[in-house]
C-alpha positions as CSV (number, residue, x, y, z in Angstrom):
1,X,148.8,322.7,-143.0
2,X,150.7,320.8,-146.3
3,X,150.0,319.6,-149.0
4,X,151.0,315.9,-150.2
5,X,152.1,315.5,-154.3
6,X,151.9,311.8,-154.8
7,X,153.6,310.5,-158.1
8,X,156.4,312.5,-158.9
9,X,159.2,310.5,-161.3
10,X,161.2,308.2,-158.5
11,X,158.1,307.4,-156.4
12,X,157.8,309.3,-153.6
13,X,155.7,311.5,-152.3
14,X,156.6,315.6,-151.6
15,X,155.2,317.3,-148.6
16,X,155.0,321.1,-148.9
17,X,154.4,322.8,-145.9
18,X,152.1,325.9,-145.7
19,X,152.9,329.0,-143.3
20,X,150.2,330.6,-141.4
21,X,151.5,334.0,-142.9
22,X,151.4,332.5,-146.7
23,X,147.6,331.4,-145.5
24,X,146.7,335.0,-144.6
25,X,148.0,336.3,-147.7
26,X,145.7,334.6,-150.1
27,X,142.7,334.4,-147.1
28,X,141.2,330.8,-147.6
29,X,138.2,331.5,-145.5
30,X,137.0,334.4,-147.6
31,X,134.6,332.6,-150.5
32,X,133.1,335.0,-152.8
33,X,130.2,333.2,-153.8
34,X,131.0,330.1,-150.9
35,X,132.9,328.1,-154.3
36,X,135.0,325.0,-152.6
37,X,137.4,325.2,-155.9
38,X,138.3,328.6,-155.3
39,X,139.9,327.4,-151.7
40,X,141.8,324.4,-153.1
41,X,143.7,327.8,-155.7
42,X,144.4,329.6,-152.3
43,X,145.8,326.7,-150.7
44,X,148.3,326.1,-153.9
45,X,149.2,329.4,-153.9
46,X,149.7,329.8,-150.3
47,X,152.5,326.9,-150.5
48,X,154.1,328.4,-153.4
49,X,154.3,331.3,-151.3
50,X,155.6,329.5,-148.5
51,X,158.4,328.1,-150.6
52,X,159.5,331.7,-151.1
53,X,159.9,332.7,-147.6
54,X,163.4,331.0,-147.1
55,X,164.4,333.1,-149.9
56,X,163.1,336.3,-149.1
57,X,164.6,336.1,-145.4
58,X,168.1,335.2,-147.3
59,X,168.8,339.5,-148.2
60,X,170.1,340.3,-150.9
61,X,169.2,339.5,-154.8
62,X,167.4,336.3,-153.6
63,X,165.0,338.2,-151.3
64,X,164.2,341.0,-154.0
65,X,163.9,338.2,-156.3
66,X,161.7,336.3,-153.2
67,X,159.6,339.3,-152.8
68,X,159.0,340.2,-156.7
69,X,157.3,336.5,-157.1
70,X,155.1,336.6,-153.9
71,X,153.6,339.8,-155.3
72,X,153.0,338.1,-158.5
73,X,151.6,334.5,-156.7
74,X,149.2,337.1,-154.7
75,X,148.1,338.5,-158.0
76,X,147.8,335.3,-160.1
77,X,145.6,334.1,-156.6
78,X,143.6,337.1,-157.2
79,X,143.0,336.2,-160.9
80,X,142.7,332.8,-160.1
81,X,140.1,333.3,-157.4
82,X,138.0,335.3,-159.8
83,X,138.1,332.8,-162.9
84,X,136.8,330.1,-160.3
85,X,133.8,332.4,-159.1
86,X,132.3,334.7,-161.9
87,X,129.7,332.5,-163.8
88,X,129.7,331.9,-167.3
């Protein structure tokens, strides 16, 4: 899976890929209350996720740094998820 950013400043279009691992982490197919929007959240965070992998594979400060902000993109796709599903 990717995801396709159209407009950016020169024109072209950026492709981020999206791991199966990031994908489990955020767990798409599970719709608390069956809301579409919620999914398209889990899919943006599962790519910023997969951005991080390189980084936490790297060792080091970059991987502890890697690792801090995919706890914190899980959490803000927990949050996320639950803004999009509780009703007014």
């Amino acid at each position: 899976m990717h995801i396709e950013i159209h407009g950016l400043n020169d024109g072209k279009t950026l492709n981020l890929p999206i791991s199966a691992e990031a994908l489990a982490m955020v767990r798409p197919g599970y719709r608390p209350g069956g809301l579409a929007p919620a999914d398209v959240l889990k899919i943006l965070f599962a790519a910023a996720i997969t951005a991080m992998e390189p980084h936490r594979k790297a060792g080091g400060e970059a991987a502890r740094c890697a690792d801090i902000a995919t706890t914190r993109i899980e959490e803000a796709a927990m949050w996320s998820t639950k803004a999009a599903t509780t009703e007014s």
